[in-house]
C-alpha positions in Angstrom: -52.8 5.8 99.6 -49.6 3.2 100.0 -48.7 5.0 96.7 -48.9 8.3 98.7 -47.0 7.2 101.9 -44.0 5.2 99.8 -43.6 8.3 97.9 -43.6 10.6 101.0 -40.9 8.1 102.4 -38.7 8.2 99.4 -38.8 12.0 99.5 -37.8 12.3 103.1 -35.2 10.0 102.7 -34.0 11.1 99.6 -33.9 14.7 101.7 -32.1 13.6 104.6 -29.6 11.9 102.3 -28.7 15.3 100.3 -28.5 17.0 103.5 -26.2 15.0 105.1 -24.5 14.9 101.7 -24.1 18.8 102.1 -23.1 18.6 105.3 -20.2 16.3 104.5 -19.6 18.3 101.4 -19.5 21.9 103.4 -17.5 20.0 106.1 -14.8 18.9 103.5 -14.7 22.4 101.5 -14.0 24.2 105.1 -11.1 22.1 105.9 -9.6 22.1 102.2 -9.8 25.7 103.0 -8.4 25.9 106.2 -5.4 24.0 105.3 -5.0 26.2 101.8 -5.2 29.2 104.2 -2.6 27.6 107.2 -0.2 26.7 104.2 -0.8 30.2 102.6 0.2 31.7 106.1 3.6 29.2 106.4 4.0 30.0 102.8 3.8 34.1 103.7 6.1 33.7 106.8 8.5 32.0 105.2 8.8 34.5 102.3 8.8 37.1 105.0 11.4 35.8 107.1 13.6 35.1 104.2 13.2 38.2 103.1 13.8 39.6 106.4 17.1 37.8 106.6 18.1 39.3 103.3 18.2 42.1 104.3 19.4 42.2 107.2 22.1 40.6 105.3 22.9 43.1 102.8 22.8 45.5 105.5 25.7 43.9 107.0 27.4 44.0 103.6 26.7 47.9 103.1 28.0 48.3 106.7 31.2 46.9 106.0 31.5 48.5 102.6 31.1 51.8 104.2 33.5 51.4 107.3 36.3 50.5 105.1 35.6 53.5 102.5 35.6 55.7 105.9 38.9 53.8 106.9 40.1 54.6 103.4 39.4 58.2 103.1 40.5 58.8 106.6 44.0 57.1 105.9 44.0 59.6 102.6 43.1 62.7 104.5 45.6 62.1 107.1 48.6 61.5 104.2 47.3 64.4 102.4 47.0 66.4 105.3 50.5 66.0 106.4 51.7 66.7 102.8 50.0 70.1 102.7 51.6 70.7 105.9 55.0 70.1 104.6 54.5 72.0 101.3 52.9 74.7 103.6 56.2 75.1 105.3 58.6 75.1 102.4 56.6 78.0 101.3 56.5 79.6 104.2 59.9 79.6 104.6 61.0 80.3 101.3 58.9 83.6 100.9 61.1 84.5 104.1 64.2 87.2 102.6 66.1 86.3 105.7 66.4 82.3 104.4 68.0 83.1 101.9 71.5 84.2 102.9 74.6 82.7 101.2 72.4 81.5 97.8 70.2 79.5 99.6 66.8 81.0 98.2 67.2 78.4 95.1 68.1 75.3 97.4 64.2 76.2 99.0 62.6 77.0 96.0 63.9 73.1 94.5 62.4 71.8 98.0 59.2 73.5 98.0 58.9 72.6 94.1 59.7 68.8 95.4 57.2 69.4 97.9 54.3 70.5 95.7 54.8 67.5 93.1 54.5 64.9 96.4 51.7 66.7 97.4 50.4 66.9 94.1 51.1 63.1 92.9 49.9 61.7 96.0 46.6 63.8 96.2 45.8 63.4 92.2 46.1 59.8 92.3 43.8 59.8 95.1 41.0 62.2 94.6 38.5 59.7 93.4 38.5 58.3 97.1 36.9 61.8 98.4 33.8 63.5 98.1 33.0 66.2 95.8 33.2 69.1 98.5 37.2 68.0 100.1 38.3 67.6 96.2 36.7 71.2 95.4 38.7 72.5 98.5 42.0 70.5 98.0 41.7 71.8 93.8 41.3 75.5 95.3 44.4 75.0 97.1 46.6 73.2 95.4 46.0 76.0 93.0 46.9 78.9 95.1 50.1 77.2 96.2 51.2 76.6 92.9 50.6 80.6 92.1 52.5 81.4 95.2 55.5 79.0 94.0 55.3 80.2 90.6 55.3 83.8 92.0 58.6 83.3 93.7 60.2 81.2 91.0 60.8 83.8 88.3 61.2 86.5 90.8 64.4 84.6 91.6 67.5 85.5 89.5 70.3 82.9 88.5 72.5 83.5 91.7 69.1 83.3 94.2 68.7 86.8 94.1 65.3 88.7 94.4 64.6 90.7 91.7 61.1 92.6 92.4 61.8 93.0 96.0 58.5 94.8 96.0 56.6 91.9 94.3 58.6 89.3 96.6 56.8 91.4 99.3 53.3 90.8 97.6 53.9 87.3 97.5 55.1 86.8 100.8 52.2 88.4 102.3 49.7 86.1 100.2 51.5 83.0 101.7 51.2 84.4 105.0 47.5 85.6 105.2 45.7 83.6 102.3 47.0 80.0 102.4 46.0 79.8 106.3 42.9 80.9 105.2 41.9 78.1 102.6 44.3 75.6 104.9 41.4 76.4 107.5 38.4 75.8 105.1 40.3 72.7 104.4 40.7 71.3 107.4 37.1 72.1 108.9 36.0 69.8 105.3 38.3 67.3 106.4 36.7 67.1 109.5 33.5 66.9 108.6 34.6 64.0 106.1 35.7 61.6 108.9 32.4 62.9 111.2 34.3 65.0 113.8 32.3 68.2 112.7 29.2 69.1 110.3 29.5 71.0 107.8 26.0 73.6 106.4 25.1 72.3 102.6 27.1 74.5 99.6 25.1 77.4 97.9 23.4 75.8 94.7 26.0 77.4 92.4 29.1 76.1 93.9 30.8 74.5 91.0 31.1 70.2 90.7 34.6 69.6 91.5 37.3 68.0 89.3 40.4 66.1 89.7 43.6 68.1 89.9 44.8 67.9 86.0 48.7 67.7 86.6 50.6 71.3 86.0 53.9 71.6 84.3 56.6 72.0 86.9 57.3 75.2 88.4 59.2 76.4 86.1 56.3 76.1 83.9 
């Protein structure tokens, strides 16, 4: 019977000493894994704000990268803008019969040839600054105004003289209706490169543009 009760005793103790034993033990595993997961948490913010702050940094850097390519591109528009101007209006008046008293017809075809080779140097040395559609535009009419120059070049004799009068007539009436015309297609692209105005999206087959290979001179 003593046998009975001792061994009763050691079982209840030996009971309450595992449970308490699992108790502490439960106890220690749920802190160990509150702190893994408070540290996990710090650990995730801080990726997170780092993260955060990179790229809010490079942001800033693409920002800046873009307002000076903007500044850039508007400085070239504007220089190329006023050198088509200028070539414009040696053409202009060059294809004009009633410039060209007392030999002067040669004098204006040297300055609009001088003309076209600023426009063209400037703008070819330039064109990788500017998107696909202003080059495709610029290409179009750099390559009219060349035709038009050409055109009145060798109808010009030695002494300034017009030779196809008829022809001369042609010509003059291409640089009066046609250049305007691309000059204005041109100068709505300009706008819409510095953001003034939008421009609809090109038909699918509109050809990638090219820089402006460099001619031979006029005479050429």
């Amino acid at each position: 019977m003593d046998f009975l009760k001792d061994l009763a005793r050691q079982l209840l103790t030996t009971a309450v000493v595992i449970g308490a034993a699992g108790y502490v033990a439960k106890k220690a595993i749920e802190q160990w894994l509150a702190h893994r997961l408070a540290a996990h948490k710090s650990d995730l913010n801080h990726a997170s704000e780092t993260a955060l702050e990179k790229l809010r940094y490079e942001l800033r850097v693409a920002e800046a990268q873009k307002s000076r390519l903007l500044a850039r591109q508007a400085s070239i528009v504007a220089d190329v803008f006023a050198r088509v101007e200028r070539l414009h209006q040696a053409l202009v008046q060059l294809a004009m019969p009633r410039e060209h008293e007392r030999g002067k017809a040669t004098t204006l075809r040297d300055a609009a040839a001088a003309r076209f080779e600023e426009f063209e140097t400037y703008y070819y040395e330039r064109a990788i600054w500017l998107d696909v559609g202003t080059n495709t535009q610029l290409n179009g009419l750099a390559i009219l105004m060349r035709g038009l120059l050409n055109q009145m070049h060798f109808n010009l004799g030695p002494d300034g003289e017009v030779a196809d009068r008829g022809r001369w007539v042609q010509t003059m009436d291409r640089v009066q209706k046609e250049v305007p015309a691309a000059r204005g297609a041109l100068d709505r692209q300009f706008r819409a490169l510095l953001g003034v105005v939008a421009l609809p999206p090109p038909p699918r087959s509109a050809d990638l543009a090219k820089p402006l290979p460099k001619p031979e001179g006029p005479g050429g």
